[in-house]
N, C-alpha and C positions, 0 to 999 in steps of 0.2 A: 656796415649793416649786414647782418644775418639774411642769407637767399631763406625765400618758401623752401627749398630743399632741406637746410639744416635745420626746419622747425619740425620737418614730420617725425614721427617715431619710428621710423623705419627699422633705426639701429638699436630700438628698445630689444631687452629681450623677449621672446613670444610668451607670453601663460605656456605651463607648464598641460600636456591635456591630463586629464581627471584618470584616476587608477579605475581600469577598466577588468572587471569581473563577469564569463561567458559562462550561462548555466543553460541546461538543457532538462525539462522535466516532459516525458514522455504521455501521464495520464495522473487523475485526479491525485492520488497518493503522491507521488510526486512529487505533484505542485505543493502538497500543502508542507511535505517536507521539507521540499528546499526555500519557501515561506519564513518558514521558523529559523533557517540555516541565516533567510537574509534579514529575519530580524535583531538575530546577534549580531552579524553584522554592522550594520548600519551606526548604528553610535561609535562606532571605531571610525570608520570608511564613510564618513557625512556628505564627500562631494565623487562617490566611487559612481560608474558608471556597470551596474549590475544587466546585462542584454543575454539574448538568446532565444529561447525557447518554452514558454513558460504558462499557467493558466492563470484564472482571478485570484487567487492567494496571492500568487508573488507580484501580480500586477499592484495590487496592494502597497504593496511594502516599495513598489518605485519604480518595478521592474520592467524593462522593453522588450517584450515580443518580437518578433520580424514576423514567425507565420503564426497562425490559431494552433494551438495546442491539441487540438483534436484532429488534427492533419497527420498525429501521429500515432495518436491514438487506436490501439489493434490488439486484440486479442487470440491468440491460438495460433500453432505453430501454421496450421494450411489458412488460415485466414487473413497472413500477412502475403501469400503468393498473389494475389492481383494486388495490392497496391506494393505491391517491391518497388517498382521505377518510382512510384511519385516521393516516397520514403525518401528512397536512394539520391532524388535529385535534390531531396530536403538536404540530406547531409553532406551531402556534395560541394552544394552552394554555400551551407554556412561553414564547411573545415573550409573555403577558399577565403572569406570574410576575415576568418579569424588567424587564417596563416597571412593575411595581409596585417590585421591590426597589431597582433601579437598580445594578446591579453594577460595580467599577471597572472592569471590562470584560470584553466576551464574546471568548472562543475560539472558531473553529471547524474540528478538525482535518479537513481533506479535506471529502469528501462535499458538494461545490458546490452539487449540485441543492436540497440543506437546506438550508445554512448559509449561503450567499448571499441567498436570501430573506430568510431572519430574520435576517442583518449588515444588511439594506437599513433594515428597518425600526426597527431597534434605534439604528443608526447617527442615523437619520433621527431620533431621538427625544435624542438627546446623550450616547450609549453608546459610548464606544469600541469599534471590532472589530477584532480582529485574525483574518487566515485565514493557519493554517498548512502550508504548501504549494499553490503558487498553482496553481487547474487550467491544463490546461495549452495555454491559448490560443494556444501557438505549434505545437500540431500538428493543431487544428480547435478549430472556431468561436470563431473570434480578435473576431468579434463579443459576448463577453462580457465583454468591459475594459470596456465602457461599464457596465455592470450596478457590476463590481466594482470601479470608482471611483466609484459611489455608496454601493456596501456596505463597501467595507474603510477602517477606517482606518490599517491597519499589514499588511503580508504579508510572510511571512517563507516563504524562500521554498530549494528545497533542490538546486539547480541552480545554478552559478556566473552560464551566459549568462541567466540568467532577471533577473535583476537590472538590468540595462540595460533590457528591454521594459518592466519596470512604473516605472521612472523615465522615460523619454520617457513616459510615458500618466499621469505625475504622482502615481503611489502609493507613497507613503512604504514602503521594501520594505530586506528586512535576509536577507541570504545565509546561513544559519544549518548550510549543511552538510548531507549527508544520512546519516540515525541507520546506515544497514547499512552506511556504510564503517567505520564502529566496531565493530560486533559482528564482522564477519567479518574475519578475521584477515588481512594481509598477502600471509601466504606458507602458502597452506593446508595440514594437514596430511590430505595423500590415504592415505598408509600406514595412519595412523590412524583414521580414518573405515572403509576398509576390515576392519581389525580388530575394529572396533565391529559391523559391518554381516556379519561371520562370510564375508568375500568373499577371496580371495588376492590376494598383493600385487602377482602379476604377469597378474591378469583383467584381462579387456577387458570393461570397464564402462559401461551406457547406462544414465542416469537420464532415466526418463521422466517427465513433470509436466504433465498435460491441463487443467488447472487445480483449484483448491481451491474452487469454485464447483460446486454443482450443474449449472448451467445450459453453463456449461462444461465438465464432465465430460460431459453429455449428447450434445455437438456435436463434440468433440476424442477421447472415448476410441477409438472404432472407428478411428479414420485413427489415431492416436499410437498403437495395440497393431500395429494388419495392419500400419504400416513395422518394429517390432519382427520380423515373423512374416517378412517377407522381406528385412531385417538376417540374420535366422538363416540364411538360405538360401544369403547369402554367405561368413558364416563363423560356424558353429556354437559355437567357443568364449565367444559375447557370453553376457554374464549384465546382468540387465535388475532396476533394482530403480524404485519407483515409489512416492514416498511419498504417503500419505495424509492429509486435512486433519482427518478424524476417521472416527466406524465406520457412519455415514450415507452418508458420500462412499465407504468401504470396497467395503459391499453394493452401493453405486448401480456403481462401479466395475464389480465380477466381473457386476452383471446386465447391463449394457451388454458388456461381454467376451462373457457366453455369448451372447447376443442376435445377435452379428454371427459367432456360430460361429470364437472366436477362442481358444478355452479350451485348445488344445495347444500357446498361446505362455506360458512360462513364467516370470513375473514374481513379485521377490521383493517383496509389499507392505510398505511399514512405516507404523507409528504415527508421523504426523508425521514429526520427525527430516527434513523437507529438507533443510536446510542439510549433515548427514551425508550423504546419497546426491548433492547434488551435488560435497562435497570428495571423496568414493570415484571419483566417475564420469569418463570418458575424455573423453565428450563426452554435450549433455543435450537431446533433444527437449522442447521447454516451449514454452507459452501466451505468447503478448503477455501484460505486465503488468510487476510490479513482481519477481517469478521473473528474469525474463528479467537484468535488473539484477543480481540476486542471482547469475545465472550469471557474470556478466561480473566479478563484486567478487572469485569462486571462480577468475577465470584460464579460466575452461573452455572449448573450442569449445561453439558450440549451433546449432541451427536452430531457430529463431521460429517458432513456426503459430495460425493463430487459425480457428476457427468458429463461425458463429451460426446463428441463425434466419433464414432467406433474407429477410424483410420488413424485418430489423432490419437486413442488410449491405446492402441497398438502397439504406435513408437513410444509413447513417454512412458508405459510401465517396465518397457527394458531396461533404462534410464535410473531407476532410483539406487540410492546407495544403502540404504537403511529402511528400515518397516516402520517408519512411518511419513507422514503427508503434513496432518493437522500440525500447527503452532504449536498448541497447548501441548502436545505429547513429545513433540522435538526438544522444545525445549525443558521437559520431564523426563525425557529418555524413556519413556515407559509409555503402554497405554492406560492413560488417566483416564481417557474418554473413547468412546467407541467412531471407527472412522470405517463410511461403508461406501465404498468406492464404486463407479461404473453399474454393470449388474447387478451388483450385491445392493446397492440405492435404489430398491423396489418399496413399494409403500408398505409392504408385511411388515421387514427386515427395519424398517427406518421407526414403523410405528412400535414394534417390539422394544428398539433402542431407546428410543424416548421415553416409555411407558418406564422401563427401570430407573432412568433420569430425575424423572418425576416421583416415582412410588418408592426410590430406596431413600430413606431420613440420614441414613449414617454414611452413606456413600457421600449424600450433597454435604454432611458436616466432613467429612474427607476433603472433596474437592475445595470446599471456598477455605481452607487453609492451606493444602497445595498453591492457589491462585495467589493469595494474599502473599506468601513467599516469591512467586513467581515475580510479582508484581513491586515488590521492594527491591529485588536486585534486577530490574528494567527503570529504575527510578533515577534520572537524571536531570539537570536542567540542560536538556537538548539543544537548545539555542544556543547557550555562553559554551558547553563544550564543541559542538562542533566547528561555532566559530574562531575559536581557540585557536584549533586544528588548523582554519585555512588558513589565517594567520598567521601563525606559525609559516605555512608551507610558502607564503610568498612576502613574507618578512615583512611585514607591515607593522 
């Protein structure tokens, strides 16, 4: 007769544990990036164990957090020196996590300043790394290809000409498209949006957009509202709508407005809804950043403006490689669209910009063909190719 001892499964073999994928998304962008990264994924990878660091997008799609995604959240070069330690103990604690689990390999969407460290040292340890979306070394400090051919082992990368620079510099790199030529429609619908946005179909329309960034709303709203206040001077019919990134950036918004004694320019705020006020809009005063792209994906004229902290534009205008900032002209090589930096982002200069934006018929039949090209070779399906990509890189 068989003991209780020969009836346990002791001697079974163990389940196998689950293919375990570590992604790191720094702030909203991001997230919503590497989202789409893990919805390609997933129908391959059904029982993968996707963790790290991450916001509601990829919480979505399955994903496990360890901290809030806004623990890393920072913007500006002096505005990460008080939270450095708690940063640092973030990355700390999760490279010791994952040089215990050893994951088939780590993600890290954007956010360089994190995820190049901890690719370095993970990489360095026999982890595959993948960064998705290569910072962008071709418009300053092109001195971090050396960093990020120690840290990356795969970049995937969302720029056609980017592809060539990390192949001369020997990093295994895969073109994967970028996700807003997919969400934004071809051939926009402005009637629509209009209708949405309770605006007439025949206003003359300016969407303002000073950034979705505290620190940028701080430095951009008084020059992006005062060229609004003398826009209207020129001609009173404009209607002025400005969306909002939430009801923090709202209040900081209208107290920065009253503050510069700007409060009898009359702007329609919205919840969110960007991408609405700029299919509504004629032409769009926006931030350098990834907006500015978005303008350009809409067809739309815009004028570029950025402002900082005087200490912080000190050091990064040393910094650049090329003459220019905006999306739209990087990736045109030329200036398509006017970009009025620092100083030069006074409301005269901003309201002048706009004013041609608006009033020239043949420039804007210029631009929304420029764009529409632009816009067909960023045309990817973002999800299946960048998926491809990790797949490929950890053999799945």
């Amino acid at each position: 007769m068989a003991s209780s001892a020969d009836l346990t499964p002791a001697s079974a073999p163990a389940a196998p544990s689950p293919l375990s994928l570590a992604l790191v998304a720094g702030e909203p962008s991001g997230d919503l990036l590497a989202a789409r990264l893990l919805s390609g994924l997933r129908p391959h990878l059904p029982e993968a164990r996707f963790h790290g660091i991450g916001g509601e997008h990829m919480m979505a799609q399955g994903f496990e957090s360890h901290w809030p995604m806004d623990k890393l959240t920072v913007r500006g070069l002096l505005a990460v020196i008080p939270r450095y330690r708690e940063i640092k103990g973030i990355q700390n604690q999760l490279r010791d996590q994952l040089l215990a689990e050893r994951p088939a390999a780590f993600i890290g969407a954007d956010y360089p300043g994190f995820n190049l460290g901890l690719e370095e040292q993970l990489k360095a340890a026999g982890i595959p790394t993948i960064h998705y979306i290569g910072p962008q070394i071709w418009a300053w400090r092109g001195g971090r290809i050396k960093k990020i051919i120690r840290a990356v082992s795969h970049m995937l990368v969302v720029f056609p000409f980017e592809e060539e620079i990390y192949r001369q510099a020997g990093v295994p790199v895969s073109y994967v498209g970028h996700p807003l030529a997919e969400l934004i429609p071809m051939v926009p619908d402005e009637a629509g949006a209009r209708r949405t946005l309770g605006l007439a179909e025949d206003a003359n329309v300016v969407a303002i957009m000073p950034g979705s960034r505290m620190s940028e709303l701080k430095y951009n709203t008084a020059a992006f509202v005062g060229a609004a206040r003398l826009l209207l001077q020129r001609d009173r019919s404009l209607r002025f709508v400005a969306p909002m990134a939430g009801e923090r950036q709202r209040q900081y918004f209208l107290e920065l407005v009253a503050q510069a004694g700007l409060q009898d320019v009359e702007i329609q705020l919205l919840d969110g809804q960007s991408h609405t006020a700029i299919a509504a809009a004629d032409a769009v005063l926006v931030a350098s950043g990834t907006a500015s792209l978005e303008v350009a994906l809409f067809k739309k004229p815009m004028v570029i403006a950025y402002r900082m902290m005087e200490l912080e534009w000190q050091i990064l205008r040393h910094f650049g490689y090329q003459p220019w900032i905006g999306l739209p002209n990087i990736l045109s090589r030329e200036f398509v669209v006017p970009e009025l930096l620092q100083n030069a982002a006074n409301p005269q200069a901003l309201a002048d910009a706009m004013w041609k934006q608006l009033s020239d018929a043949p420039h804007r039949l210029r631009l929304a063909q420029r764009f529409t090209d632009m816009h067909h070779s960023l045309l990817r399906n973002s999800a299946v190719e960048s998926a491809a990509a990790v797949l490929k890189v950890i053999k799945a």
